[in-house]
C-alpha atoms as a printed R data frame, in Angstrom:
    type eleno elety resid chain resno       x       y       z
1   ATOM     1    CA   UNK     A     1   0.000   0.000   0.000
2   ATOM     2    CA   UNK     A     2   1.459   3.749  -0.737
3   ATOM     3    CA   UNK     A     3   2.665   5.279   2.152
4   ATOM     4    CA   UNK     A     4  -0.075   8.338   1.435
5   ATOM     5    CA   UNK     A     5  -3.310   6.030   1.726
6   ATOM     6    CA   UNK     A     6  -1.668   3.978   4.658
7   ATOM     7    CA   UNK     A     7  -1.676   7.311   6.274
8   ATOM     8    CA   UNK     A     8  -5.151   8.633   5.669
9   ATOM     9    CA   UNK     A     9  -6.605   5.248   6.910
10  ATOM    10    CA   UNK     A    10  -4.431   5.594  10.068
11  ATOM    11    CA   UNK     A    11  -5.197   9.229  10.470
12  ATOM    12    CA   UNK     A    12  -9.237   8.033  10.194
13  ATOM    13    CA   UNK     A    13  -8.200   5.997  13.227
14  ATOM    14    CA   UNK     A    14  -7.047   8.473  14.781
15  ATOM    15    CA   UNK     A    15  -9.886  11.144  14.059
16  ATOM    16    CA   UNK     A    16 -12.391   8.915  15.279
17  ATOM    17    CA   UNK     A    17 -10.637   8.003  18.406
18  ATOM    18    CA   UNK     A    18 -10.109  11.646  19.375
19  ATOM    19    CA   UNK     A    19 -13.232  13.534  18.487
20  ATOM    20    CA   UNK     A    20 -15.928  12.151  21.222
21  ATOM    21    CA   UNK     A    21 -18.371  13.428  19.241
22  ATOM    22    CA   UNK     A    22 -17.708  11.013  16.267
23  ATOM    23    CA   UNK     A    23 -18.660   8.167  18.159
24  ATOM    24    CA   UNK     A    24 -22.338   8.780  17.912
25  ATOM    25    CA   UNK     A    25 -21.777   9.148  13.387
26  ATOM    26    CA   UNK     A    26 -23.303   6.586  11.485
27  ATOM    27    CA   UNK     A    27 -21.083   7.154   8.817
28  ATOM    28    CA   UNK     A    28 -18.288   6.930  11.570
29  ATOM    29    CA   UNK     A    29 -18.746   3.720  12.518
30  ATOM    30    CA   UNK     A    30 -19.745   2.153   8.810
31  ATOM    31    CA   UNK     A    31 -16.483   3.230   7.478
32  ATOM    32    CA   UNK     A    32 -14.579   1.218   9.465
33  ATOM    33    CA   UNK     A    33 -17.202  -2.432   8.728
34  ATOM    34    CA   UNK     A    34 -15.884  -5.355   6.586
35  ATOM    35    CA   UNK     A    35 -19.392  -6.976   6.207
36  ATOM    36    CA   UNK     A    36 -18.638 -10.716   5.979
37  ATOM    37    CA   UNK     A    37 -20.336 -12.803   3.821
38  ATOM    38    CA   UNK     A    38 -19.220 -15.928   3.909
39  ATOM    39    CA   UNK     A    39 -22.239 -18.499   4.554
40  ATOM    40    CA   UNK     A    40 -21.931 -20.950   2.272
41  ATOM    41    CA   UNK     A    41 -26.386 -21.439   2.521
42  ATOM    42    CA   UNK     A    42 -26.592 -17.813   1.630
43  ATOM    43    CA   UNK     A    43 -29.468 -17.616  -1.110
44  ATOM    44    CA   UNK     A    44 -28.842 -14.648  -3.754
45  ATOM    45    CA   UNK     A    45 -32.231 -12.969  -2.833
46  ATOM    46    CA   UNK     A    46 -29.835 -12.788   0.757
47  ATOM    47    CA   UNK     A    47 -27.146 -11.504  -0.593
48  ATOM    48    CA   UNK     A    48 -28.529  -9.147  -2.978
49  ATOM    49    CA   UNK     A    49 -30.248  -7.310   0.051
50  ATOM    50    CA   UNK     A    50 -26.606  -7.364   2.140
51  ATOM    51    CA   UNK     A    51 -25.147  -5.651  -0.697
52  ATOM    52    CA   UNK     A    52 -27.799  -3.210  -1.241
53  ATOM    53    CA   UNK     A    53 -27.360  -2.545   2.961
54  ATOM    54    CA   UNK     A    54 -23.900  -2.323   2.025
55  ATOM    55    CA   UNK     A    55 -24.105   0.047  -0.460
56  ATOM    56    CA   UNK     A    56 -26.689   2.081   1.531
57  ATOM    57    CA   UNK     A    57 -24.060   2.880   4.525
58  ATOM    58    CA   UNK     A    58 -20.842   2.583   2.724
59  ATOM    59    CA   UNK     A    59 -19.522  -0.083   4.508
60  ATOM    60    CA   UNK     A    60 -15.473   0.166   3.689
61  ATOM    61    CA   UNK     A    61 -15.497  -3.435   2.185
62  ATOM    62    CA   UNK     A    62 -17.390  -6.965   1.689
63  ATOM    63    CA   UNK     A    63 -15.663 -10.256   1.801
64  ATOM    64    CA   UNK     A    64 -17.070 -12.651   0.766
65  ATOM    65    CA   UNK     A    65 -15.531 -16.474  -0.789
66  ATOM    66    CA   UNK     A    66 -15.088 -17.384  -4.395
67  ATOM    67    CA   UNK     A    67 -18.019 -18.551  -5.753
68  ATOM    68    CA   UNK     A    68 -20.029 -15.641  -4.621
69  ATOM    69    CA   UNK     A    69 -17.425 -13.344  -5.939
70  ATOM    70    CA   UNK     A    70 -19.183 -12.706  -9.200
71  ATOM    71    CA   UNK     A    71 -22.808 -12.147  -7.797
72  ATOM    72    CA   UNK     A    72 -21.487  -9.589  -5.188
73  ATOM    73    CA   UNK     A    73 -19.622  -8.048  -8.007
74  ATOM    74    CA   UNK     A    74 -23.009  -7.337  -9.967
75  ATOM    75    CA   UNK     A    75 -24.778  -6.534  -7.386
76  ATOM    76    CA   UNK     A    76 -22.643  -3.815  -5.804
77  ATOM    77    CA   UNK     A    77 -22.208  -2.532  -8.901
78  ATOM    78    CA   UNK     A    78 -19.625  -0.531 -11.003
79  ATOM    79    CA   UNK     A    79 -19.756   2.794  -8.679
80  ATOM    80    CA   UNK     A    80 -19.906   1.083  -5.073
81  ATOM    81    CA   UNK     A    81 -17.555   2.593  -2.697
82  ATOM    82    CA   UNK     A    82 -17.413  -0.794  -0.807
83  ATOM    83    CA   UNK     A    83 -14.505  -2.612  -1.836
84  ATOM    84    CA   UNK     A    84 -14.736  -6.196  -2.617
85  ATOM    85    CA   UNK     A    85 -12.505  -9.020  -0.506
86  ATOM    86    CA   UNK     A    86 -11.847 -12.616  -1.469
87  ATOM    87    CA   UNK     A    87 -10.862 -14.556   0.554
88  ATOM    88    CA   UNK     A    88  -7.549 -17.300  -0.210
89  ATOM    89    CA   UNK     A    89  -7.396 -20.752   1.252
90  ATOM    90    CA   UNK     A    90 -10.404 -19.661   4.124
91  ATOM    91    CA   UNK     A    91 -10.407 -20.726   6.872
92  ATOM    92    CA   UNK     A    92  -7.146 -22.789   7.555
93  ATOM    93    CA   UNK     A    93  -4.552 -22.191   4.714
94  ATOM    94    CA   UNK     A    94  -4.039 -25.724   4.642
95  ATOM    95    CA   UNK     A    95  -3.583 -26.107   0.543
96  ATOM    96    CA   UNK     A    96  -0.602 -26.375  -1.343
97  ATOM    97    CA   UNK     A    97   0.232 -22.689  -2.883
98  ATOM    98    CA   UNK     A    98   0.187 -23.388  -6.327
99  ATOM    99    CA   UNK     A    99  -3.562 -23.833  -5.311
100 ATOM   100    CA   UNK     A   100  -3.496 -20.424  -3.456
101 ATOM   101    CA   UNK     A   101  -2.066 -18.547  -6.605
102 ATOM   102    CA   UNK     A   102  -4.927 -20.417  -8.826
103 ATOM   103    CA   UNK     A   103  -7.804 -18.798  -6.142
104 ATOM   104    CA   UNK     A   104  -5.951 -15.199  -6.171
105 ATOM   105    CA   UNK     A   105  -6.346 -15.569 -10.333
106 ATOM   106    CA   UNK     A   106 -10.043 -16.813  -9.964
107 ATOM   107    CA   UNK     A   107 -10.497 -13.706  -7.488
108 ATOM   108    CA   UNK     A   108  -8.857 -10.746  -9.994
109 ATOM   109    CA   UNK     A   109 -10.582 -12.388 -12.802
110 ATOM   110    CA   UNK     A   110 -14.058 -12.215 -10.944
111 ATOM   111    CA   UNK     A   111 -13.660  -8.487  -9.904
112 ATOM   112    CA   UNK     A   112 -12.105  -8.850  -6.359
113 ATOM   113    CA   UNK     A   113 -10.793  -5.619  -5.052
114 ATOM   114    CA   UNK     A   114  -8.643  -6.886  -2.090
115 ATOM   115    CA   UNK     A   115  -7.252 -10.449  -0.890
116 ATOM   116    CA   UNK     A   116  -7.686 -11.661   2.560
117 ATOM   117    CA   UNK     A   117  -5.024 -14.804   2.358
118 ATOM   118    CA   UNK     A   118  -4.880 -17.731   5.165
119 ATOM   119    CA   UNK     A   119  -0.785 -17.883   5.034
120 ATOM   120    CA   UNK     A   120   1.069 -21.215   5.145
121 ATOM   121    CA   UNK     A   121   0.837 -21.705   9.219
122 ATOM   122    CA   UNK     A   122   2.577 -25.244   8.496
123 ATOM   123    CA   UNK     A   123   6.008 -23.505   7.349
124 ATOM   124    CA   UNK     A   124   5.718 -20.953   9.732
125 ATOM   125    CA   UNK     A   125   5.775 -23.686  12.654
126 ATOM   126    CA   UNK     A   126   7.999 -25.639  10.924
127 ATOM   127    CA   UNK     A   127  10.278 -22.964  11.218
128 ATOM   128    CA   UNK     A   128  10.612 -22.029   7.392
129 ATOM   129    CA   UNK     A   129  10.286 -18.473   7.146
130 ATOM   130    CA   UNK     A   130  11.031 -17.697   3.897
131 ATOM   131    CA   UNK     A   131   8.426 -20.371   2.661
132 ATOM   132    CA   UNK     A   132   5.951 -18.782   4.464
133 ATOM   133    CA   UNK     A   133   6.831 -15.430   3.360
134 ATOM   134    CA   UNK     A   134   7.468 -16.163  -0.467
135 ATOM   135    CA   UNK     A   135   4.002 -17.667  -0.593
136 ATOM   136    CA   UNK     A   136   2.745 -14.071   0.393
137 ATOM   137    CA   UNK     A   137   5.084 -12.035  -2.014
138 ATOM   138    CA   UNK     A   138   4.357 -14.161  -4.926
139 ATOM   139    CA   UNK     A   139   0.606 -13.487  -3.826
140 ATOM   140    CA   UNK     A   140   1.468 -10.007  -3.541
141 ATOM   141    CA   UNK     A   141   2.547 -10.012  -6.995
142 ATOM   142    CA   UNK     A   142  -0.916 -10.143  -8.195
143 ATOM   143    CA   UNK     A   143  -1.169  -6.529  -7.783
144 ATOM   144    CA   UNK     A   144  -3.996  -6.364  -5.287
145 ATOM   145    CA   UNK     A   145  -4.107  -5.201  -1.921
146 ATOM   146    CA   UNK     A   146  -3.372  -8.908   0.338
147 ATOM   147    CA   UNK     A   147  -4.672  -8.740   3.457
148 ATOM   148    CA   UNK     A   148  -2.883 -11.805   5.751
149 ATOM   149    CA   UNK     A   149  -4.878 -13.695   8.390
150 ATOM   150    CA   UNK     A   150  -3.139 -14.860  11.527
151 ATOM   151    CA   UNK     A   151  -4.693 -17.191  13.910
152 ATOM   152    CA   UNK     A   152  -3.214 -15.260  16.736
153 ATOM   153    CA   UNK     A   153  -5.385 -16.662  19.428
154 ATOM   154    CA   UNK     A   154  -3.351 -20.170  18.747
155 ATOM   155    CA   UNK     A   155   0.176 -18.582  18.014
156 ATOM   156    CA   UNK     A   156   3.138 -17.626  20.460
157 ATOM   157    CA   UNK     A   157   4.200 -13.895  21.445
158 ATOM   158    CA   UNK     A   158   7.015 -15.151  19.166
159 ATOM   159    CA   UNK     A   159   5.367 -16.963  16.443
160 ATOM   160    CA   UNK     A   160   3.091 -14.020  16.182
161 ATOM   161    CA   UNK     A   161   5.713 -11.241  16.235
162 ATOM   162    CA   UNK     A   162   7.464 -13.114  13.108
163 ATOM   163    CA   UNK     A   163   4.473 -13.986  11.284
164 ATOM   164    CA   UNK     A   164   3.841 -10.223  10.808
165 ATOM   165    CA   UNK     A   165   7.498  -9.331  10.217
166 ATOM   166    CA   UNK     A   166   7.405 -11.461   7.310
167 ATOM   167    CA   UNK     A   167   4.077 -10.686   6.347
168 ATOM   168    CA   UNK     A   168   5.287  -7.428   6.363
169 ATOM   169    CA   UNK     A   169   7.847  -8.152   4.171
170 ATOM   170    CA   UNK     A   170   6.330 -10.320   1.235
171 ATOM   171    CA   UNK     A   171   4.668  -6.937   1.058
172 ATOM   172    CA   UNK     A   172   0.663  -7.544   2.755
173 ATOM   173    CA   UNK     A   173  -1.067  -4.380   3.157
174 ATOM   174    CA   UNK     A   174  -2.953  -5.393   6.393
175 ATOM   175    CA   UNK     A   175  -2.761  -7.687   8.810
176 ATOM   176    CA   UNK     A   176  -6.207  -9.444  10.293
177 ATOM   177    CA   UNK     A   177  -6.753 -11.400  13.391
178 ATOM   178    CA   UNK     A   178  -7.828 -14.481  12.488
179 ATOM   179    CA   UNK     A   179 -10.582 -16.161  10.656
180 ATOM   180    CA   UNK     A   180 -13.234 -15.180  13.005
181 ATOM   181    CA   UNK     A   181 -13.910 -18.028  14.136
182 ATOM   182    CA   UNK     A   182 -13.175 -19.305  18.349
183 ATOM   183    CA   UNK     A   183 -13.486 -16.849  20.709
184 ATOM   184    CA   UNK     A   184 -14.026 -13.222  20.336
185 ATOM   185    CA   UNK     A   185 -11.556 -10.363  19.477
186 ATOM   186    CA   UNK     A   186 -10.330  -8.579  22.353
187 ATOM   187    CA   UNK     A   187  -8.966  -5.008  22.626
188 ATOM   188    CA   UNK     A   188  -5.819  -6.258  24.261
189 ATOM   189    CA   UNK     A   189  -5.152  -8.550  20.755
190 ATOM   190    CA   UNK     A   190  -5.909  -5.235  18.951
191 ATOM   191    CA   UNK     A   191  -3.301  -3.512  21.039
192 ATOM   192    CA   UNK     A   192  -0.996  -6.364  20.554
193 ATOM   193    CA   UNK     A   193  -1.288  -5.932  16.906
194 ATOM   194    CA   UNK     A   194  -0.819  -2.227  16.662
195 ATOM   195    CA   UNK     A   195   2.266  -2.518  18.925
196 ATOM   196    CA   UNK     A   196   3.931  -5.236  16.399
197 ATOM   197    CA   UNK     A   197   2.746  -3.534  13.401
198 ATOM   198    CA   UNK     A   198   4.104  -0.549  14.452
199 ATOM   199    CA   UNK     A   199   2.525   1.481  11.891
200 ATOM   200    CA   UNK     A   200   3.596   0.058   9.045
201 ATOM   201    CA   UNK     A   201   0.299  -1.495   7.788
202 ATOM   202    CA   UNK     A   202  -3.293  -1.974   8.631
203 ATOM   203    CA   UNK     A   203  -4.816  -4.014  11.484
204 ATOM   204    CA   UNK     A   204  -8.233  -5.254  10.674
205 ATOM   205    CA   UNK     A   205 -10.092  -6.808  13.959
206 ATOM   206    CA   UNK     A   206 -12.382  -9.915  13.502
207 ATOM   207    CA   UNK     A   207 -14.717 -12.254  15.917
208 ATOM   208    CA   UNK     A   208 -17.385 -11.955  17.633
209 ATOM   209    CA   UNK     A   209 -18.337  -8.439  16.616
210 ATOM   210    CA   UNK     A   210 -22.114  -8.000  17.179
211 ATOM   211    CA   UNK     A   211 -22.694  -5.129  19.019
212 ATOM   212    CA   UNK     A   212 -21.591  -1.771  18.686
213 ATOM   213    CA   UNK     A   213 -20.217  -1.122  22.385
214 ATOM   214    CA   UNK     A   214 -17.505  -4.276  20.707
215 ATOM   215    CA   UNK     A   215 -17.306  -2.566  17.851
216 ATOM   216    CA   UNK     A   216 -15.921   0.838  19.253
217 ATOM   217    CA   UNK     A   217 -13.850  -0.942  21.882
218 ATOM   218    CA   UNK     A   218 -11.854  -2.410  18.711
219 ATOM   219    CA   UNK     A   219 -11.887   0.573  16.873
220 ATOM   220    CA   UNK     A   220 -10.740   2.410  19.922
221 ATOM   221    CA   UNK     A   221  -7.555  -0.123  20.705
222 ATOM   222    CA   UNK     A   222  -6.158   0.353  17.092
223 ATOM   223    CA   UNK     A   223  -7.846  -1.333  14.390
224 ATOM   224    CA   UNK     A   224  -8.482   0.210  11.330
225 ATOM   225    CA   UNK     A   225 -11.157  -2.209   9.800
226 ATOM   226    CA   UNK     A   226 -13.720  -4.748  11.278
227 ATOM   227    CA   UNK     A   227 -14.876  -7.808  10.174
228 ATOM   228    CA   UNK     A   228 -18.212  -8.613  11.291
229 ATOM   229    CA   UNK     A   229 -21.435 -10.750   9.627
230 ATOM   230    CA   UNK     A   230 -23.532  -8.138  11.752
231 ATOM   231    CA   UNK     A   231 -23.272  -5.182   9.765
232 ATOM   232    CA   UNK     A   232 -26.787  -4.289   9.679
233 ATOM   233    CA   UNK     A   233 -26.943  -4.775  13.237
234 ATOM   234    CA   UNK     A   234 -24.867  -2.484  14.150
235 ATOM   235    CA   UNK     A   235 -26.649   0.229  11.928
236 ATOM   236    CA   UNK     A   236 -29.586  -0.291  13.927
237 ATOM   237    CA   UNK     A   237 -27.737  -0.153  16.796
238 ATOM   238    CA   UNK     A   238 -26.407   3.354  15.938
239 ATOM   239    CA   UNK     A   239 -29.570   4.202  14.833
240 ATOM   240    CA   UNK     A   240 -31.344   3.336  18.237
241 ATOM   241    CA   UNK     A   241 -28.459   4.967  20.143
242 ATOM   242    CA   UNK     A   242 -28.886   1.173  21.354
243 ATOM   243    CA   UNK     A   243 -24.984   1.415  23.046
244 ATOM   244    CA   UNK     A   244 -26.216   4.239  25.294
């Protein structure tokens, strides 16, 4: 990512967090959403109404998995402001990366905006650094934004530290969590993210997000994007002044 759009996402972080005031903005809070749509049962009347929400509030982006890549696409439409996400080798990672390059070509072919990539955890255990990061820089190469994915709730201090280092380094634009799934996202992981990112790319917060007091307490701790399946909610939430 350029250094000058890095810095006006991080200085959005930043607004928000110091103007009190802001916290009560619908348009505030919707900037920040990643709606997830990722349910595999999800009928296209469904997710023709999620991207019409989307569009509605400007939600920053919508990730959603391959073979809904095309629909969401149509139905957000050539002038959307919401950016849309594919996801690579969701949830686990666990494929060989020839397999991950063929899904990043599916995605740019289909319209995808932005990766969100499950790195090679196995290599990273194992040790082997560079395979881990090469997988991301060849990803990388594509010449869309790559989001990486860490499972940080089952990773070391230490295994976490390097994971971004060398996410860092194949060249990622953001960093993310996890995969949203176990237990929620805490604002001391958030913190622990923006300490070891140090600035240098995004941190987008995922699991668990349902309700908007979560949802600022995220935002608040560091994270520059949210991933939640409850964006809607948390419209109405803001709506109803429901966190009050």
């Amino acid at each position: 990512m350029e250094g000058t759009e890095l810095s006006r996402l991080k200085g959005k972080t930043l607004d928000f967090m110091n103007r009190e005031n802001s916290r009560y903005q619908l348009d505030e809070i919707t900037g920040f959403i990643h709606q997830a749509v990722l349910n595999p049962h999800l009928s296209e009347e469904s997710l023709d109404q999620i991207c019409k929400i989307a569009n509605q509030f400007n939600f920053s982006g919508l990730c959603t998995n391959l073979l809904q890549l095309a629909n969401a696409k149509k139905r957000l439409g050539v002038k959307s402001s919401t950016k849309l996400i594919a996801v690579i080798a969701f949830p686990f990672g666990d494929i060989p990366s020839i397999l991950k390059k063929k899904e990043a070509e599916w995605a740019a072919i289909q319209g995808a905006d932005e990766l969100e990539v499950v790195p090679n955890f196995l290599a990273l255990q194992n040790g082997e650094i560079n395979i881990f990061a090469e997988e991301l820089a060849e990803l990388v190469e594509f010449g869309l934004p790559v989001r990486s994915i860490l499972d940080m709730s089952n990773l070391s201090k230490e295994k976490l530290s390097t994971a971004i280092e060398a996410s860092i380094d194949a060249g990622v634009t953001a960093i993310q969590s996890g995969n949203g799934f176990g237990p929620a996202i805490s604002k001391e992981q958030i913190k622990e993210l923006s300490l070891l990112t140090k600035g240098r790319c995004l941190v987008k917060g995922v699991g668990g997000i349902k309700t908007l007091p979560h949802a600022i307490e995220v935002i608040d701790s560091g994270a520059d994007q949210i991933g939640t399946s409850f964006g809607w909610e948390l419209v109405q939430q803001i709506k109803n002044k429901a966190y009050n």
